[in-house]
N, C-alpha and C positions, 0 to 999 in steps of 0.2 A: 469171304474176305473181299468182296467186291466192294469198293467205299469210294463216295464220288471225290475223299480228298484220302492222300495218303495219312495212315495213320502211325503210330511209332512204331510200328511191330517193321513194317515197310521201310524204318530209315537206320531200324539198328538189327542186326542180325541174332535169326530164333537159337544162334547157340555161341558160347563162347566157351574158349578154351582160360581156364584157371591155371595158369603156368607159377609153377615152383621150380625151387630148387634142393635137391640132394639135404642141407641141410636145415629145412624147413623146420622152424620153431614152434609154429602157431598150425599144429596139424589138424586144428578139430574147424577152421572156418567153414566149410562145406557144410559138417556136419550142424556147427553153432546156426549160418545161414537158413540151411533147409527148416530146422526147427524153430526159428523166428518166422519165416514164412508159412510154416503149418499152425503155429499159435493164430496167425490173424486169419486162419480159414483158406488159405492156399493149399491146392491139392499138390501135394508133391512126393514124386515116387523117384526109385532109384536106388540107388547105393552108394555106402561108406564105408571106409576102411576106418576099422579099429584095432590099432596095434595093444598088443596086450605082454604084458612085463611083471616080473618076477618080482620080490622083496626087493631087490638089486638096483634095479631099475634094467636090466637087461632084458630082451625081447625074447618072448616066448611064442609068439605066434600071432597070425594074423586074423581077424574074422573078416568078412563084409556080414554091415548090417543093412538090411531092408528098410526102407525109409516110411512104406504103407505101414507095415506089420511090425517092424521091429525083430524079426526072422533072423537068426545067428547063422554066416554059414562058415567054418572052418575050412580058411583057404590055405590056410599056411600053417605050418607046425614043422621048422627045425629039428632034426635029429641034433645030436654032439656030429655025426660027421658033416653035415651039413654045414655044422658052424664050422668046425675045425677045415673044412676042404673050400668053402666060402662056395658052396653048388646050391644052386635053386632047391629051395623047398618048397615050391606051389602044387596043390595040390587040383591037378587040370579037371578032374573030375567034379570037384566042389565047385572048380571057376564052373563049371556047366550049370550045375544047377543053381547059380547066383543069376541063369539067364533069366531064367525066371520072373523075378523082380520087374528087371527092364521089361518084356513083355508083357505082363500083366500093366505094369503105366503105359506101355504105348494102345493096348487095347483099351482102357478103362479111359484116353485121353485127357492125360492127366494135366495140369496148368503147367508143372515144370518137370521135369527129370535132372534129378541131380548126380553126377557119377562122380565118383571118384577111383578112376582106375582106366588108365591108358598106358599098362605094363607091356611088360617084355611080350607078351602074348596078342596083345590086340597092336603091339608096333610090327608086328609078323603078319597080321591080317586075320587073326586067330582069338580065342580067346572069346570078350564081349562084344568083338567088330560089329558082326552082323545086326544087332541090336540098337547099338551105337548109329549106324549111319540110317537103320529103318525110322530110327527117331528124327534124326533131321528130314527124311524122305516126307515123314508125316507133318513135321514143321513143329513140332509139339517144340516149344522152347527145350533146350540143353543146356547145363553147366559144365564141364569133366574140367576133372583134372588132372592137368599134360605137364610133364617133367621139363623141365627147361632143354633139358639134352633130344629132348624128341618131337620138340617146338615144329621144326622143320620139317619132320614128316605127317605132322599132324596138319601142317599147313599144306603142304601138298599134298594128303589124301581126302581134307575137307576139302579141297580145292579156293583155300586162299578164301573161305567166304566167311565166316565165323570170325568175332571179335576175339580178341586177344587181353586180355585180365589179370591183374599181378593177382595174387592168391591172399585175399583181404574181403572182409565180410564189406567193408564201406563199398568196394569197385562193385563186388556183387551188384551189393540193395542199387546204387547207377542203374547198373546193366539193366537188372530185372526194372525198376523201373522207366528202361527204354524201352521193352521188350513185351512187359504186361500194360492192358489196357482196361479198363474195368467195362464192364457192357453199359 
């Protein structure tokens, strides 16, 4: 990274938070994103949420998918009490093995990591954390996506350095285009 001028990586930050809100319409930009940037030969790892729904349209369960392999992991799956008592049904064990994924891109130093998931567990310090900040440790560009409601601790545990991104495939392609630099 030593370059006798700064380059863009230097004037825009290797990660941004993708901030929604609760009743986000357009939940697949991340996912639309990541797979326009792996169509033009960008390596990109990570994870997505894919909410998954009954004849009804009502919510039967969560997966994350692997963004390298396409790897299904069953993180959520509501009981009826669950629904009826309105009590987490995350399944902590699956979030563990969804570390995976992150790991494997940060070893493999991948062009992007894309996450979608800064839940109840990683705003505890718990959860994908550890993963999460070894990426920016490593500087490998980051995407995640941060709840509007947790904006503020995601700013102060990144330490205020990470750009900040409405949740919109166009802010993306910007970002990443401030962010990648072709050799």
């Amino acid at each position: 990274m030593s370059q006798n001028k700064p380059s863009a990586r230097d004037e825009v930050a290797p990660f941004a938070a993708a901030v929604y809100a609760r009743d986000l319409q357009d939940r697949d930009a991340l996912s639309d994103f990541a797979a326009e940037l792996r169509a033009k030969g960008v390596r990109v790892g990570g994870l997505v949420q894919e909410i998954l729904r009954d004849a009804d349209g009502k919510m039967t369960g969560i997966d994350m998918v692997a963004l390298d392999n396409g790897q299904r992991i069953a993180i959520n799956r509501p009981t009826r009490e669950n629904l009826e008592n309105n009590t987490c049904s995350l399944d902590t064990a699956a979030l563990t093995e969804s570390t995976e994924a992150l790991r494997r891109a940060i070893r493999e130093g991948v062009d992007l990591i894309v996450l979608e998931k800064f839940g109840e567990q990683e705003q505890k310090g718990q959860g994908l954390n550890d993963e999460i900040f070894a990426a920016i440790a490593e500087e490998i560009p980051l995407l995640i996506a941060v709840p509007q409601f947790a904006l503020e601790l995601w700013q102060e545990r990144s330490g205020e350095l990470g750009d900040t991104l409405p949740y919109d495939v166009a802010a993306f392609r910007t970002w990443w285009a401030g962010v990648h630099h072709d050799p």
